[in-house]
PyMOL commands that place a pseudoatom at each C-alpha (Angstrom):
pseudoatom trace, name=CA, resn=UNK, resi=1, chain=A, elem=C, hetatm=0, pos=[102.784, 77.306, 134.348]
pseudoatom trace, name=CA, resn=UNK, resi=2, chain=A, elem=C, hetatm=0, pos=[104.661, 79.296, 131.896]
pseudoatom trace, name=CA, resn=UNK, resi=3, chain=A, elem=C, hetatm=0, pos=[105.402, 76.712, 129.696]
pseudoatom trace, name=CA, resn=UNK, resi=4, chain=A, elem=C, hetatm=0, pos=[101.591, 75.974, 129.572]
pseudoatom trace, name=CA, resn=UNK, resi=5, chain=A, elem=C, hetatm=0, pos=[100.748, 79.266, 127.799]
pseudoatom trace, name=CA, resn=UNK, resi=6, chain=A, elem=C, hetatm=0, pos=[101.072, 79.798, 124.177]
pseudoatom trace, name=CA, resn=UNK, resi=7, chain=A, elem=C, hetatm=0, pos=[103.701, 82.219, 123.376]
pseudoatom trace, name=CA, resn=UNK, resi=8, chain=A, elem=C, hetatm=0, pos=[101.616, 85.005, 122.282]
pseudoatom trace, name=CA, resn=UNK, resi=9, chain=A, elem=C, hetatm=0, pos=[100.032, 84.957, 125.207]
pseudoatom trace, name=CA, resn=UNK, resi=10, chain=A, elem=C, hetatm=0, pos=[103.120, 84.928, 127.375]
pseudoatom trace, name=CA, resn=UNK, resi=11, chain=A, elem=C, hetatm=0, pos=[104.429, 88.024, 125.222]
pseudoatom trace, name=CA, resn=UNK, resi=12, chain=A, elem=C, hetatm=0, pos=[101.255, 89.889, 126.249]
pseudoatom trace, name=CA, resn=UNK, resi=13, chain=A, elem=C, hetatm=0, pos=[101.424, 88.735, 129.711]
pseudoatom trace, name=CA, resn=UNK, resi=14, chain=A, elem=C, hetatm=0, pos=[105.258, 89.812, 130.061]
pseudoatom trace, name=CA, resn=UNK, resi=15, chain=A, elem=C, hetatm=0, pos=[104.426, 93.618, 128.666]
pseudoatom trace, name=CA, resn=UNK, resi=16, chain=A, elem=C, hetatm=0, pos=[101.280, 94.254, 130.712]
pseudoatom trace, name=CA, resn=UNK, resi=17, chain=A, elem=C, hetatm=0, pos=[103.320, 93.105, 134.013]
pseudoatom trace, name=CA, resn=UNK, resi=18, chain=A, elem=C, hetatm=0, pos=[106.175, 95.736, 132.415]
pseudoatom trace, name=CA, resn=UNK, resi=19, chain=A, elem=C, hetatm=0, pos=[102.729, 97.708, 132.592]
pseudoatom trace, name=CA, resn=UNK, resi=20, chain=A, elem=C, hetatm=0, pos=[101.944, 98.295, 129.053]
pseudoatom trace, name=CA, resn=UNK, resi=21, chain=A, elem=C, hetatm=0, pos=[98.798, 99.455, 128.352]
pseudoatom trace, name=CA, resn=UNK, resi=22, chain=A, elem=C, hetatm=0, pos=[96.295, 97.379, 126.291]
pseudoatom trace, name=CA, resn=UNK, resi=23, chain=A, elem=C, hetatm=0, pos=[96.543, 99.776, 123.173]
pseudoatom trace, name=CA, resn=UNK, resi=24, chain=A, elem=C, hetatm=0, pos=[100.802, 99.737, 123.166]
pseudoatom trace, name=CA, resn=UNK, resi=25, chain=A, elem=C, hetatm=0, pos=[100.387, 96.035, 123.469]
pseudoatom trace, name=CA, resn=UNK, resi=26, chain=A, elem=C, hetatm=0, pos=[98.157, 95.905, 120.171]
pseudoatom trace, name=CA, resn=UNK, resi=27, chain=A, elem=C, hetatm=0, pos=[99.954, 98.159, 118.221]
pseudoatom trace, name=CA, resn=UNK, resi=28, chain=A, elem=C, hetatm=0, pos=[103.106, 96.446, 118.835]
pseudoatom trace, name=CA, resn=UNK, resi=29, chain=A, elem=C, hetatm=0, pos=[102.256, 92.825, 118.394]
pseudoatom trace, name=CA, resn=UNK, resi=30, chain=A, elem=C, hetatm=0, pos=[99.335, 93.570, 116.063]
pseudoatom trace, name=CA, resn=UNK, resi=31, chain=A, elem=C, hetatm=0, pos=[96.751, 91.456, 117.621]
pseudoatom trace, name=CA, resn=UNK, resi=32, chain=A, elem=C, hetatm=0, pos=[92.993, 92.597, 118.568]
pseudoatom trace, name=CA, resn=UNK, resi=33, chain=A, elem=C, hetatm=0, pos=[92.476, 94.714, 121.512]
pseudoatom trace, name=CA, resn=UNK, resi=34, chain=A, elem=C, hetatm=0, pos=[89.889, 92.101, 122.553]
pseudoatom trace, name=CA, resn=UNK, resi=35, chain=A, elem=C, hetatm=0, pos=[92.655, 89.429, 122.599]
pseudoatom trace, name=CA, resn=UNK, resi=36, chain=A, elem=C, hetatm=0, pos=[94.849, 91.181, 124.643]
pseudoatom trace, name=CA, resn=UNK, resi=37, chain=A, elem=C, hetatm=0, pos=[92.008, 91.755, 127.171]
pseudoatom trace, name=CA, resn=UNK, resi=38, chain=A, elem=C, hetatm=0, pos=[90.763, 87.919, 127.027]
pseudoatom trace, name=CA, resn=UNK, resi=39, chain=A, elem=C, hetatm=0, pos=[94.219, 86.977, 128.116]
pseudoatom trace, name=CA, resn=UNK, resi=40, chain=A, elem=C, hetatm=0, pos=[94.393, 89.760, 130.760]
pseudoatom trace, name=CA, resn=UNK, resi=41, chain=A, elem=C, hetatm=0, pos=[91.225, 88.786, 131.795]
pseudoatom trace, name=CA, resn=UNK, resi=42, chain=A, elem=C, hetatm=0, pos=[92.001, 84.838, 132.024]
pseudoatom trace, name=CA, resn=UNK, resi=43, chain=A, elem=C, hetatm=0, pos=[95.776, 85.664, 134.202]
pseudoatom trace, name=CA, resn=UNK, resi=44, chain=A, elem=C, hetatm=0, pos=[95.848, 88.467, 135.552]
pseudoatom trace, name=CA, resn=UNK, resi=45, chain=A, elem=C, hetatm=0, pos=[94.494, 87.819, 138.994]
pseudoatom trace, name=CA, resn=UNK, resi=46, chain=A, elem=C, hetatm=0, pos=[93.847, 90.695, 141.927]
pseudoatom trace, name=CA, resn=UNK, resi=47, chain=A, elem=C, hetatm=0, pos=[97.390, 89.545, 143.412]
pseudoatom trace, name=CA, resn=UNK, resi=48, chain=A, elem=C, hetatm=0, pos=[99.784, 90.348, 140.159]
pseudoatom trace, name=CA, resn=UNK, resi=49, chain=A, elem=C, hetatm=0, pos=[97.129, 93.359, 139.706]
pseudoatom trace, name=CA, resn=UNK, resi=50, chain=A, elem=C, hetatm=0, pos=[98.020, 94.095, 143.580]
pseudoatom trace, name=CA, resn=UNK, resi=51, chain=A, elem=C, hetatm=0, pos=[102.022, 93.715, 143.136]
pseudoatom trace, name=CA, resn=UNK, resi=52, chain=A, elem=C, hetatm=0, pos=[102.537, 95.208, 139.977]
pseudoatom trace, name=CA, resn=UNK, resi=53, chain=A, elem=C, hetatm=0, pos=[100.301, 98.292, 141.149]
pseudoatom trace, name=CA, resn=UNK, resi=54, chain=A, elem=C, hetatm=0, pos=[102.437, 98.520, 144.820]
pseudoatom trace, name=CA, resn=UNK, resi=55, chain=A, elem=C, hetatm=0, pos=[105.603, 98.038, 142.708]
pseudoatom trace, name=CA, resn=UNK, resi=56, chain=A, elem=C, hetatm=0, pos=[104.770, 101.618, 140.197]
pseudoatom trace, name=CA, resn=UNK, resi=57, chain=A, elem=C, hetatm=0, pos=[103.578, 103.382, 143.908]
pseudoatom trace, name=CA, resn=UNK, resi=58, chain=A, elem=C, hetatm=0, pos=[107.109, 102.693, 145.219]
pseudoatom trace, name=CA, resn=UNK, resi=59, chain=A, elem=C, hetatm=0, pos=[108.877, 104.007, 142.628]
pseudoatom trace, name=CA, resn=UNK, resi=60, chain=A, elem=C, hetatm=0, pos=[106.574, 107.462, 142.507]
pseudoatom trace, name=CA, resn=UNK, resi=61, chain=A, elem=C, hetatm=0, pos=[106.764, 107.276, 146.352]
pseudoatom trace, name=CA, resn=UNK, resi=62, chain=A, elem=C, hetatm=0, pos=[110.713, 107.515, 146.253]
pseudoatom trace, name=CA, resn=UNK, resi=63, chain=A, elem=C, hetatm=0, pos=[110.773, 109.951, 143.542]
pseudoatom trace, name=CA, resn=UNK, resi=64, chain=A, elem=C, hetatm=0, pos=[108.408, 112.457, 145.257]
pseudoatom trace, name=CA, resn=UNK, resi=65, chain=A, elem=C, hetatm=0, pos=[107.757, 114.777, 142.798]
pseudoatom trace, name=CA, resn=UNK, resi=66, chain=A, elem=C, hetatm=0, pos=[104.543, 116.173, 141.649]
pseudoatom trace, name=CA, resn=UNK, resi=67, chain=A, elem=C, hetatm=0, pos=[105.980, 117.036, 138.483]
pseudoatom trace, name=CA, resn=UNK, resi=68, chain=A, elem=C, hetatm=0, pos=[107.937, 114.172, 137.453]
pseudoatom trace, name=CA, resn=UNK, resi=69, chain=A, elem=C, hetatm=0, pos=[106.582, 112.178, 134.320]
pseudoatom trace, name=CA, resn=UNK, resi=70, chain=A, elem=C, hetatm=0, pos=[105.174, 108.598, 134.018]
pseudoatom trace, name=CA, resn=UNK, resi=71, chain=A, elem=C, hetatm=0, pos=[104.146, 106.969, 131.484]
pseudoatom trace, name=CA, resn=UNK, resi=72, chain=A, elem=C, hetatm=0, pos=[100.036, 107.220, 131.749]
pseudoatom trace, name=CA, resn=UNK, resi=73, chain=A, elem=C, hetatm=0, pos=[99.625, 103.514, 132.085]
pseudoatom trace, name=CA, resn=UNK, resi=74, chain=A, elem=C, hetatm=0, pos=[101.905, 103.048, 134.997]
pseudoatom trace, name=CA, resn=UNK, resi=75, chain=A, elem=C, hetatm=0, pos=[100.089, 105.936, 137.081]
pseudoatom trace, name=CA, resn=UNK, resi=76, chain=A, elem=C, hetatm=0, pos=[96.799, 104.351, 136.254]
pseudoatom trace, name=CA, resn=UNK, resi=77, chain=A, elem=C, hetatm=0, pos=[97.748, 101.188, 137.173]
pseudoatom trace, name=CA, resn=UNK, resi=78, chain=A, elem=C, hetatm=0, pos=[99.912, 102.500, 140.149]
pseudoatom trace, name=CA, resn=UNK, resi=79, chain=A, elem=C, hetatm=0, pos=[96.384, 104.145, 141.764]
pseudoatom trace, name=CA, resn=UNK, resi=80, chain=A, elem=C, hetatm=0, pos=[94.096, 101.460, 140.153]
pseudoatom trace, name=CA, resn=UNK, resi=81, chain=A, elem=C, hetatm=0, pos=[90.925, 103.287, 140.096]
pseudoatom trace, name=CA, resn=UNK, resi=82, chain=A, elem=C, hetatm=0, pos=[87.803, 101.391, 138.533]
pseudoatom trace, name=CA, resn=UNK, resi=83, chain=A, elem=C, hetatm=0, pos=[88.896, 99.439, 135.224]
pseudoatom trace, name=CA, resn=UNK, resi=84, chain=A, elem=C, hetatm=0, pos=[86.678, 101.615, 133.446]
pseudoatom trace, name=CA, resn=UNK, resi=85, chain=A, elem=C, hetatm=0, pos=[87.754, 104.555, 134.437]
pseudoatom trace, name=CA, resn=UNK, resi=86, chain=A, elem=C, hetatm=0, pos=[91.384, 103.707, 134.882]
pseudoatom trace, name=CA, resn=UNK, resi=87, chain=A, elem=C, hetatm=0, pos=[91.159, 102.498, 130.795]
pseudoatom trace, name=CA, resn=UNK, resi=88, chain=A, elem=C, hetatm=0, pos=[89.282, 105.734, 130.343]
pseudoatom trace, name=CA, resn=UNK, resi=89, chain=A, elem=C, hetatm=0, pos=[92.472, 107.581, 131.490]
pseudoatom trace, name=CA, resn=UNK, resi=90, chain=A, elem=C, hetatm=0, pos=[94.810, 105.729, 129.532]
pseudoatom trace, name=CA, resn=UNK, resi=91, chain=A, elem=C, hetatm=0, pos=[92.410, 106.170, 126.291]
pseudoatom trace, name=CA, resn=UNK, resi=92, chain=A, elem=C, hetatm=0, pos=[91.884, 109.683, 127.073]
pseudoatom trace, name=CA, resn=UNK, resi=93, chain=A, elem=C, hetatm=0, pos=[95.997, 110.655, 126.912]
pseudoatom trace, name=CA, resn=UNK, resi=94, chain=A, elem=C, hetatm=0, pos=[96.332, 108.249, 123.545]
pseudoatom trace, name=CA, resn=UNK, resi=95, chain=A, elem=C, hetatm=0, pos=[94.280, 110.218, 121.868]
pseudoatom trace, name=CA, resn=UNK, resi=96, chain=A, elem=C, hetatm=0, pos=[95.959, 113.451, 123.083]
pseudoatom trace, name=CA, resn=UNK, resi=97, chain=A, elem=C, hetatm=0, pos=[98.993, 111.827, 121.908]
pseudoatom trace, name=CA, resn=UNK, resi=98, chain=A, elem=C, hetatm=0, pos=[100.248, 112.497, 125.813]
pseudoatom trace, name=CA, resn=UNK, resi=99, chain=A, elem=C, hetatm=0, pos=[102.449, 109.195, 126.558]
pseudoatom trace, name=CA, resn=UNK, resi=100, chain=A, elem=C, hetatm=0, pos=[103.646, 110.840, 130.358]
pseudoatom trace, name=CA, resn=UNK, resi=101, chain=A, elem=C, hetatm=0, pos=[101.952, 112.874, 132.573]
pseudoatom trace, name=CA, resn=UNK, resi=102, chain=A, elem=C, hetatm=0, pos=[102.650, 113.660, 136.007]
pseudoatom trace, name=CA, resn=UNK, resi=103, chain=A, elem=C, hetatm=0, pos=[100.940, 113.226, 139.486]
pseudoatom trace, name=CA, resn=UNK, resi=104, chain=A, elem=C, hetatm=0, pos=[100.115, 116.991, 138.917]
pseudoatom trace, name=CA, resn=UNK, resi=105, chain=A, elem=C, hetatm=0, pos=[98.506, 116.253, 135.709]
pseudoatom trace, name=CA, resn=UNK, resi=106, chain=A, elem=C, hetatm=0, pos=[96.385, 113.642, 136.819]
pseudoatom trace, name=CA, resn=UNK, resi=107, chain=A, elem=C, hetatm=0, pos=[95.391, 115.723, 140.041]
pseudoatom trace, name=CA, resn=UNK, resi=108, chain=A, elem=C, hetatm=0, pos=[94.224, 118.723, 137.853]
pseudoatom trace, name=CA, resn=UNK, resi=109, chain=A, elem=C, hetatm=0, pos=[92.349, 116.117, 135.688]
pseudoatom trace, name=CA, resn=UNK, resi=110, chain=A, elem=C, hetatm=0, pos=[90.506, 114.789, 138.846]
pseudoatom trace, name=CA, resn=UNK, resi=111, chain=A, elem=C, hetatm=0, pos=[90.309, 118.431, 140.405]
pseudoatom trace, name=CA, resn=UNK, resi=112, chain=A, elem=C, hetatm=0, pos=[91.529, 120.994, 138.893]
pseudoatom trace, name=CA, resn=UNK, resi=113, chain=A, elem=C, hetatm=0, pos=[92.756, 124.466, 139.879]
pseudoatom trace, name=CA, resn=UNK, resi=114, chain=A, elem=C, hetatm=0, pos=[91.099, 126.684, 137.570]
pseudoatom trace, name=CA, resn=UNK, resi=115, chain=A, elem=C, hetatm=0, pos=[88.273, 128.513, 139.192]
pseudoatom trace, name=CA, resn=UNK, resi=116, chain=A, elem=C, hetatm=0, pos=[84.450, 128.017, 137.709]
pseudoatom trace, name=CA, resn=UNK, resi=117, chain=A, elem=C, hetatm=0, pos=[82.924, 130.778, 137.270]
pseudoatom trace, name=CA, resn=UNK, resi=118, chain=A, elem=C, hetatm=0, pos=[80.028, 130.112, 139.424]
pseudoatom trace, name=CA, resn=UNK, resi=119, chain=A, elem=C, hetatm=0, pos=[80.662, 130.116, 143.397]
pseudoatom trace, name=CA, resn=UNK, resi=120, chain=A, elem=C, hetatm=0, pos=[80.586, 126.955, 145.008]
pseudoatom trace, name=CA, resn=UNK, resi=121, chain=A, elem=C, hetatm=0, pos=[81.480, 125.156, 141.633]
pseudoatom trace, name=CA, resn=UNK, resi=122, chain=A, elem=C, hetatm=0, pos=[84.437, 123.116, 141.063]
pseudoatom trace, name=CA, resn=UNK, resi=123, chain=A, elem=C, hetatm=0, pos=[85.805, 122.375, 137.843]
pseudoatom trace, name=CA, resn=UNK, resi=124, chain=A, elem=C, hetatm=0, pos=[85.909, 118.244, 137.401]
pseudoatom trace, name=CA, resn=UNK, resi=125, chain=A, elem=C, hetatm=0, pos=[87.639, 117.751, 133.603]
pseudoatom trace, name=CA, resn=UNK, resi=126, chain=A, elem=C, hetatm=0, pos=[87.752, 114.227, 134.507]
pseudoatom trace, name=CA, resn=UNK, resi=127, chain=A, elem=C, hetatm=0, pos=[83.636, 114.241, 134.139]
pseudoatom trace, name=CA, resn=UNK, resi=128, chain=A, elem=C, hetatm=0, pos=[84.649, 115.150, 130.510]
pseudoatom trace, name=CA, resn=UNK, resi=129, chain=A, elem=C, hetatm=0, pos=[86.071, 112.319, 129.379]
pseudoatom trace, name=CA, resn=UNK, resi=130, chain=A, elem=C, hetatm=0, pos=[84.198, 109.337, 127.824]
pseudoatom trace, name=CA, resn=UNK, resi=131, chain=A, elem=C, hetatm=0, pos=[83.478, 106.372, 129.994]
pseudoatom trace, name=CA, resn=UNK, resi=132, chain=A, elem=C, hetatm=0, pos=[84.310, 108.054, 133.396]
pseudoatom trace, name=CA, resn=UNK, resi=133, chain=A, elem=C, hetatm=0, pos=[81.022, 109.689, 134.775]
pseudoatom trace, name=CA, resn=UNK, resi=134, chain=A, elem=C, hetatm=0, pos=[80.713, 110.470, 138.600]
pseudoatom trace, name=CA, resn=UNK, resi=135, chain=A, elem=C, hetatm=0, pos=[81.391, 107.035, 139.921]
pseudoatom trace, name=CA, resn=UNK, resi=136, chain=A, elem=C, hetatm=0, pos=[84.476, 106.577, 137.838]
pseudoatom trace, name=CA, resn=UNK, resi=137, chain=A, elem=C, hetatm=0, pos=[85.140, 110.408, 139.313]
pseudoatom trace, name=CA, resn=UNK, resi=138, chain=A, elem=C, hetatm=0, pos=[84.542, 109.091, 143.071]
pseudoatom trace, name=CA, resn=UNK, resi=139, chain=A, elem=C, hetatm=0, pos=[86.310, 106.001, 142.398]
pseudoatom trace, name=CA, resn=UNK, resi=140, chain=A, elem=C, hetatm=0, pos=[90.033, 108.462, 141.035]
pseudoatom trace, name=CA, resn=UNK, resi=141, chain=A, elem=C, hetatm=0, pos=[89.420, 110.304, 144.550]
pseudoatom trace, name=CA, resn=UNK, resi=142, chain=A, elem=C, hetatm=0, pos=[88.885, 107.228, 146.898]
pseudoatom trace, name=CA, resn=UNK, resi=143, chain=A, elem=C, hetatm=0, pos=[92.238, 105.836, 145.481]
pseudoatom trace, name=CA, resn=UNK, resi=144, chain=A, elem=C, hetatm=0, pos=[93.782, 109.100, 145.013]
pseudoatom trace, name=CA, resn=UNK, resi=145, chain=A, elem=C, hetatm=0, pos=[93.133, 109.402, 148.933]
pseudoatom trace, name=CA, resn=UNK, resi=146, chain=A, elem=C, hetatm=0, pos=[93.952, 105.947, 150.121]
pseudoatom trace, name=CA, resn=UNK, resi=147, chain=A, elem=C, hetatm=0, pos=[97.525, 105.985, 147.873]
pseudoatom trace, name=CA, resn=UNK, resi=148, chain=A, elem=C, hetatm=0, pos=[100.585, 106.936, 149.524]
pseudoatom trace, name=CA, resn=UNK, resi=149, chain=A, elem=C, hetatm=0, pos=[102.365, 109.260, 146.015]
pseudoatom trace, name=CA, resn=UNK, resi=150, chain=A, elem=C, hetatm=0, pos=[104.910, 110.490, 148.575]
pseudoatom trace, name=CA, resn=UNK, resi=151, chain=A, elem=C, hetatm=0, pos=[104.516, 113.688, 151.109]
pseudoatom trace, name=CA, resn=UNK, resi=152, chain=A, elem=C, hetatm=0, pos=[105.001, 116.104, 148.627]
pseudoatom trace, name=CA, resn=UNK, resi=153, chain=A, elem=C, hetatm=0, pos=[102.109, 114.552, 146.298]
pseudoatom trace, name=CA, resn=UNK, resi=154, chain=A, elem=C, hetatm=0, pos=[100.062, 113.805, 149.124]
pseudoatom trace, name=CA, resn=UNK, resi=155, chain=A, elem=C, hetatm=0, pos=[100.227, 117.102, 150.368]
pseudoatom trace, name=CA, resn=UNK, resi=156, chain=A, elem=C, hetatm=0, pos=[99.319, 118.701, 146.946]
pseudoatom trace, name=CA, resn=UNK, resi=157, chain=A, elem=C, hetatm=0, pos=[96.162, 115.749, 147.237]
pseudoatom trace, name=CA, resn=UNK, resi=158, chain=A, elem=C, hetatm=0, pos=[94.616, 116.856, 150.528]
pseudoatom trace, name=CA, resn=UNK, resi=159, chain=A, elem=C, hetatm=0, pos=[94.929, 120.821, 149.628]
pseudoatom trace, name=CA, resn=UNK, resi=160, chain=A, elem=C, hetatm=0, pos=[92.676, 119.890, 146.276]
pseudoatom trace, name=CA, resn=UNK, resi=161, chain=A, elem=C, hetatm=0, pos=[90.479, 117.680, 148.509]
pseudoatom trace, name=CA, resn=UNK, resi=162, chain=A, elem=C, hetatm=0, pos=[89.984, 120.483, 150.787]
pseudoatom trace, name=CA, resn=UNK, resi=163, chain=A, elem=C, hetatm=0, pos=[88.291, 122.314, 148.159]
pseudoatom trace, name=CA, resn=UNK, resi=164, chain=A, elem=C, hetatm=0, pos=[86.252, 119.450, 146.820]
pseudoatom trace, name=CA, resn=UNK, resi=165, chain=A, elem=C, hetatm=0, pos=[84.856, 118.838, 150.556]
pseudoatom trace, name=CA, resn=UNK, resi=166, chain=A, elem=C, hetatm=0, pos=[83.954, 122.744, 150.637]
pseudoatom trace, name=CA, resn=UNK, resi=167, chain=A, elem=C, hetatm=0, pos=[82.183, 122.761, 147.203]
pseudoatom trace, name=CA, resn=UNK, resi=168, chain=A, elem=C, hetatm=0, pos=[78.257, 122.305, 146.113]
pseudoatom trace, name=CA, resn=UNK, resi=169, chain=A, elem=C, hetatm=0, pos=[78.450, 121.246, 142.971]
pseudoatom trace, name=CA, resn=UNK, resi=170, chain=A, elem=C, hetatm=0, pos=[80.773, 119.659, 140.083]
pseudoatom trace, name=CA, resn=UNK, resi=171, chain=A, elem=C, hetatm=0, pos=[81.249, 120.293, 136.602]
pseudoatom trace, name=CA, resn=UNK, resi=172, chain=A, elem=C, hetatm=0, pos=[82.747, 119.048, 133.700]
pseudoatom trace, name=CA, resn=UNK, resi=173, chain=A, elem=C, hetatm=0, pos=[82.504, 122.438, 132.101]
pseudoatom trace, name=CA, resn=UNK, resi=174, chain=A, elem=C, hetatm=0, pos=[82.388, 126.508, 132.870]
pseudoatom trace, name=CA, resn=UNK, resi=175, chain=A, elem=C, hetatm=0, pos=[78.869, 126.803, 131.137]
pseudoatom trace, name=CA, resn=UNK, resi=176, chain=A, elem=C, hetatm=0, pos=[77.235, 123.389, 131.159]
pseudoatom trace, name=CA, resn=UNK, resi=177, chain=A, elem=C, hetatm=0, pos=[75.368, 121.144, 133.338]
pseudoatom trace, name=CA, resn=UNK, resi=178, chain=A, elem=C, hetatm=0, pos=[77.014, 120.295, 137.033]
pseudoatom trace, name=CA, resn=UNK, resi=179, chain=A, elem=C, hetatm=0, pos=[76.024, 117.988, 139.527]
pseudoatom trace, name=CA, resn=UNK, resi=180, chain=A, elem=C, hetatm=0, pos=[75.373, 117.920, 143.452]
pseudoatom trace, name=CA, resn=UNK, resi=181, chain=A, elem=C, hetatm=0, pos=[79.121, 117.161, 145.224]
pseudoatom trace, name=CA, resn=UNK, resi=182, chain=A, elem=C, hetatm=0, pos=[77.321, 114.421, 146.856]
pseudoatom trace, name=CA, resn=UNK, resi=183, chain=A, elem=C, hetatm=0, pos=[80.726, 112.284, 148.537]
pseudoatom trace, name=CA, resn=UNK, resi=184, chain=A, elem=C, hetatm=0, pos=[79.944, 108.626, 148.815]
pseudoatom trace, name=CA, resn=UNK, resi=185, chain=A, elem=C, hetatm=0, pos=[79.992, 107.609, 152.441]
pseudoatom trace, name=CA, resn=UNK, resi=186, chain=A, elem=C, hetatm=0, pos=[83.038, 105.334, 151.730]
pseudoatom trace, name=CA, resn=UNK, resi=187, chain=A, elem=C, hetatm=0, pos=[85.413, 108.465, 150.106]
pseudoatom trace, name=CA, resn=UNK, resi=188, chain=A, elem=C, hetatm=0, pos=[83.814, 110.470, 153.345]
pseudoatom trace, name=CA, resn=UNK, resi=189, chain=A, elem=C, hetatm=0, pos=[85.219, 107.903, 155.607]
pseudoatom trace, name=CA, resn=UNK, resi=190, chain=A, elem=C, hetatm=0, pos=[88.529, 107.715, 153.790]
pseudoatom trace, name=CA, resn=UNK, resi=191, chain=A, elem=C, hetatm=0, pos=[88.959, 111.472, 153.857]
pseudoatom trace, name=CA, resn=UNK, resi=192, chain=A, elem=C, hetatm=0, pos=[88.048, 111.208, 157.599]
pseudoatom trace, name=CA, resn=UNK, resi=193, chain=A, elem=C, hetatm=0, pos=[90.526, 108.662, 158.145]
pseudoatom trace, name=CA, resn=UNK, resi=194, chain=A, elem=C, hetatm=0, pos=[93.721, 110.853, 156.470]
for i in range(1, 194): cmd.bond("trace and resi %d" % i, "trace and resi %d" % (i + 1))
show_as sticks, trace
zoom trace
């Protein structure tokens, strides 16, 4: 198959199963960020998707550390939320000019620690940034619940779900708009099932 596939093609398809991220791979072969998606797109298939995420969950899994680094794209692609939201992530961190964040880090994102000032609010930063919304939020916390990060991440997982189950309403922000915490049935049943 290999030798079937131009070699542009086969130098995007080697870095994104090293799990580069579609904006490393443009900026270091210089090709459109639509090209690099079409041939994503056209060979990627759910199994490589499948293996190279399991692959970046075994290696957090043996580290066990909340606090260790990763580079973005390999936590994103470890936990595979939706593609919009996990390309949201990645996007979001680029333009902070944040390469590596840790399991923390991306917990705090999804639910983070810092009180709102409004009882029975929790704070939701991920609802801030562009493209996510509240299924992309759902869709962080169904595979943030269903991934095994190691005992000491998981741990750290449950304690922030525990809040989220035993909060009204989310917000993006202290002062602005929230929204009912209205868990999809199928998070509900995952959180059920842990």
């Amino acid at each position: 198959m290999w030798e079937e596939i131009p070699e542009r093609n086969r130098q995007i398809l080697q870095m994104r199963e090293a799990g580069d991220c579609i904006d490393e791979i443009v900026s270091i072969l210089g090709v459109s960020w639509d090209v690099v998606r079409m041939v994503a797109r056209k060979f990627e298939t759910e199994g490589i998707l499948s293996a190279r995420s399991s692959r970046f969950l075994s290696e957090i899994r043996k580290v066990n550390d909340l606090d260790q680094k990763w580079k973005v794209s390999h936590l994103a692609q470890a936990i595979r939320p939706l593609g919009i939201t996990q390309n949201a992530i990645i996007h979001h961190f680029v333009r902070q000019r944040t390469p590596d964040i840790s399991p923390l880090e991306l917990m705090e994102l999804a639910i983070s620690d810092k009180l709102h000032p409004k009882p029975g609010f929790l704070l939701i930063p991920l609802l801030r940034v562009q493209c996510v919304g509240v299924e992309g939020f759902w869709s962080l916390v169904g595979r943030l619940t269903q991934v095994d990060l190691g005992e000491t991440c998981n741990r750290e997982w449950r304690r922030r779900l525990s809040r989220l189950q035993k909060c009204s309403r989310i917000a993006g922000r202290e002062i602005y708009g929230s929204k009912p915490c209205q868990t999809p049935t199928w998070v509900r049943e995952l959180v059920e099932a842990t």
